[in-house]
C-alpha positions as CSV (number, residue, x, y, z in Angstrom):
1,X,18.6,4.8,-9.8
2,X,16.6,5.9,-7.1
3,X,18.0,5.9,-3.6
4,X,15.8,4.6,-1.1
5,X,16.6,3.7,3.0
6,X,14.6,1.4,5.0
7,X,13.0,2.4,8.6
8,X,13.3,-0.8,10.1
9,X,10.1,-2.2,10.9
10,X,9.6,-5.6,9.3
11,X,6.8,-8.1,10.4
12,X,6.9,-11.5,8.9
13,X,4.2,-14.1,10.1
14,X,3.4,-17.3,8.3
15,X,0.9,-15.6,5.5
16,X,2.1,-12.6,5.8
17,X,4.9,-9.6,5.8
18,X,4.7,-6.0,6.3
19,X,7.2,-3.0,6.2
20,X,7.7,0.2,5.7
21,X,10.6,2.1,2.9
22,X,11.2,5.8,3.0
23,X,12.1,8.0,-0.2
24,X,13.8,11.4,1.5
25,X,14.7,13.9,-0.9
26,X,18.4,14.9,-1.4
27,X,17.5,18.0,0.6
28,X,15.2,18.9,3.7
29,X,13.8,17.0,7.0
30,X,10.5,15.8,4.7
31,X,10.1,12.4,3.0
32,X,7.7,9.9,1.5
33,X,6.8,6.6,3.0
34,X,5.2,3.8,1.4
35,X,3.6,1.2,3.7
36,X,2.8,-2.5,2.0
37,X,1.1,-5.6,3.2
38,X,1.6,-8.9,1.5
39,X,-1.3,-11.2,3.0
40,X,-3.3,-14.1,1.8
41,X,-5.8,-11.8,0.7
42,X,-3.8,-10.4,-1.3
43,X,-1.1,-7.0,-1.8
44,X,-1.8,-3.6,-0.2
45,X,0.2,-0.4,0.0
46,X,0.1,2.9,0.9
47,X,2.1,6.1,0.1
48,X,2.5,9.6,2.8
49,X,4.5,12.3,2.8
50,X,6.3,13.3,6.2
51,X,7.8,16.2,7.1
52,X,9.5,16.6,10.5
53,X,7.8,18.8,12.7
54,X,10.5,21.9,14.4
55,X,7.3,23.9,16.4
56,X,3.5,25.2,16.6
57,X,3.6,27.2,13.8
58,X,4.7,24.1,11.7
59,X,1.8,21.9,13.5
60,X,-0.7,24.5,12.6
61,X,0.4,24.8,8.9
62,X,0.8,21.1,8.8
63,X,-3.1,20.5,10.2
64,X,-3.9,23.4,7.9
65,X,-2.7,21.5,4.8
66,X,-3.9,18.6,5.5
67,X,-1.0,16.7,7.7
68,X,-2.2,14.4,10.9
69,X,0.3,13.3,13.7
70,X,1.8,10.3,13.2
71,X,1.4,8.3,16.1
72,X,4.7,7.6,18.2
73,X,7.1,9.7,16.3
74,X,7.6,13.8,15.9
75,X,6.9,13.9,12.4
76,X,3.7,14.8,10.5
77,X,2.0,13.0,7.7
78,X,-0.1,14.0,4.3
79,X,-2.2,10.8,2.9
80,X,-0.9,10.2,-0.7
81,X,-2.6,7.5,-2.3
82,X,-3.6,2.8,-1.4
83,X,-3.3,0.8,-3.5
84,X,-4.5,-3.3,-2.8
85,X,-4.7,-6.0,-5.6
86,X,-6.4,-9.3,-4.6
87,X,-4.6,-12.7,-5.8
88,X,-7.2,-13.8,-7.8
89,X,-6.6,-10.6,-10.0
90,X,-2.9,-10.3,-10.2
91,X,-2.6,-11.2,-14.1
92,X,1.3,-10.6,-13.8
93,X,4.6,-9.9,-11.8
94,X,8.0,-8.6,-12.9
95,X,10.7,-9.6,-10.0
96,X,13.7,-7.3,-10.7
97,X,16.0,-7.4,-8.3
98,X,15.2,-5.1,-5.6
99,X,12.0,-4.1,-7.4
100,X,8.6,-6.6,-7.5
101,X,5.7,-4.7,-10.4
102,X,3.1,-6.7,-10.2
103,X,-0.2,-6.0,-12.6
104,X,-3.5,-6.9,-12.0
105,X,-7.1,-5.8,-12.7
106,X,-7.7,-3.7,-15.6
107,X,-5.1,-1.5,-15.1
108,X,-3.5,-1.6,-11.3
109,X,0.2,-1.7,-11.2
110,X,2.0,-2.0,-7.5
111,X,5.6,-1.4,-8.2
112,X,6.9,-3.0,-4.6
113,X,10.1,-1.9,-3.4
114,X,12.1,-4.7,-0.8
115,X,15.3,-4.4,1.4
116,X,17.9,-6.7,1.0
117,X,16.5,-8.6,4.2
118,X,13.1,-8.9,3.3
119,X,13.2,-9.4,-0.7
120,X,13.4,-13.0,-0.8
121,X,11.0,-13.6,1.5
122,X,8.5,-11.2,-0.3
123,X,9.4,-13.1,-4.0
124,X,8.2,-16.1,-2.2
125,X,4.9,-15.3,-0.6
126,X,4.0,-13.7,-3.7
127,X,4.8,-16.8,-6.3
128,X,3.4,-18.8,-2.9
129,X,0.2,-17.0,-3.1
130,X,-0.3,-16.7,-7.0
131,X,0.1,-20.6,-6.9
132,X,-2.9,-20.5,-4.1
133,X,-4.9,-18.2,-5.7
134,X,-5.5,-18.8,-9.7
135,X,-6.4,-16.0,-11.6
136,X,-10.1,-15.3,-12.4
137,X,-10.5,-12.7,-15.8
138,X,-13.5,-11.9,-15.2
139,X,-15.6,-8.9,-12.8
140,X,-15.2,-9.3,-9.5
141,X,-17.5,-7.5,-6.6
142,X,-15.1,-8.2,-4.2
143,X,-12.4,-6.6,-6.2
144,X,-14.1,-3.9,-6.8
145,X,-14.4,-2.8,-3.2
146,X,-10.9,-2.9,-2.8
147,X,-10.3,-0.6,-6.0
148,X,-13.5,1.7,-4.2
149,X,-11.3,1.7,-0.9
150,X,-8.8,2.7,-2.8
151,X,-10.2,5.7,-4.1
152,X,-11.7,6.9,-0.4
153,X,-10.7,10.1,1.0
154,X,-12.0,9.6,4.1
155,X,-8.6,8.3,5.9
156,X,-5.6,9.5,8.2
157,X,-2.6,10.2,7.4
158,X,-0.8,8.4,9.9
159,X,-3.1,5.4,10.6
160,X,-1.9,1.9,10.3
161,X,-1.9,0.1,6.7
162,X,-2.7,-2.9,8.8
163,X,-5.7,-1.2,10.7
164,X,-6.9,0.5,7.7
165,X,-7.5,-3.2,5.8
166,X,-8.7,-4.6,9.0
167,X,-11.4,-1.7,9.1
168,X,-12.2,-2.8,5.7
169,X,-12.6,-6.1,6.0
170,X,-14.9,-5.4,8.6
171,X,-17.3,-3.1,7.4
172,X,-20.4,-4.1,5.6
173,X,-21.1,-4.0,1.6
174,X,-19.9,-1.4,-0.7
175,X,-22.2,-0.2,-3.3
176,X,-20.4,-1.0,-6.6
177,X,-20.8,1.0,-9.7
178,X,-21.1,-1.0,-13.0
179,X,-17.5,1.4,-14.0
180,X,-15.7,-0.1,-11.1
181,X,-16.8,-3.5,-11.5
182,X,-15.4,-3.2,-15.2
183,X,-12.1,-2.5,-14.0
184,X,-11.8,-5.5,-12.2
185,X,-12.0,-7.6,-15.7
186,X,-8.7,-9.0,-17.1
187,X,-8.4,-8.4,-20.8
């Protein structure tokens, strides 16, 4: 069973709902948050471990190992891993009952953890959207940019899930490899 409190911060618009769940450890001030995004273009997250920091020698050995400010609070954050599925590839979902696994692409599994206040509403939007968006099987370019954005290093620790999909969405065409397009094909 894994244990799992909520930072309260839970936006809900029409299309879409956003929140944050944090995984602390049974000891120590350092924890993992995971970030998701539920939108009409489809489901995004993103994972970071925090650590609280107590001074400038923890700064310094936190910028040293790769951990950025996060903005607004005194903690300090190491970029884990994104994950985003569109809704055309989503070939399944598993709704457990705090628990959402939903599959999709070749191989992409988002295992999407809700709060008591928000798991209905996230059930919904994702059956909603599914129902919108029918599933295509075959290779998708626009797919594949996601599962290339995915796989960028090039991001902050820190930095808004919301901004970092919005920057995306934004910037111009991604060279695909014929590898990555593969993995947007549904078996």
């Amino acid at each position: 069973m894994h244990r799992y409190y909520v930072f309260v911060r839970t936006c809900i618009y029409m299309d879409k709902l956003a929140w944050c769940i944090e995984f602390p450890p049974e000891k120590g001030s350092s924890y993992t948050a995971v970030d998701y995004v539920i939108n009409d273009l489809g489901i995004f997250a993103r994972t970071e471990r925090r650590t609280k920091k107590t001074g400038m020698a923890s700064q310094l050995w936190g910028f040293r190992v790769g951990m950025n400010k996060v903005k607004g609070t005194d903690h300090l954050a190491q970029a884990g891993g994104r994950q985003a599925l569109l809704w055309q590839k989503v070939s399944g979902v598993t709704i457990g009952d705090s628990l959402i696994t939903v599959h999709g692409n070749r191989s992409t599994i988002i295992q999407i953890f809700c709060t008591a206040g928000n798991f209905a509403a996230a059930a919904a939007l994702i059956q909603t959207m599914r129902a919108a968006h029918p599933m295509k099987a075959g290779s998708d370019k626009d797919a594949a940019g996601w599962i290339c954005w995915e796989q960028d290093e090039d991001w902050e620790a820190g930095e808004s899930l919301d901004d970092m999909i919005t920057a995306e969405q934004n910037s111009g065409d991604r060279y695909i490899e014929d590898e990555i397009l593969e993995e947007t094909i549904i078996p």
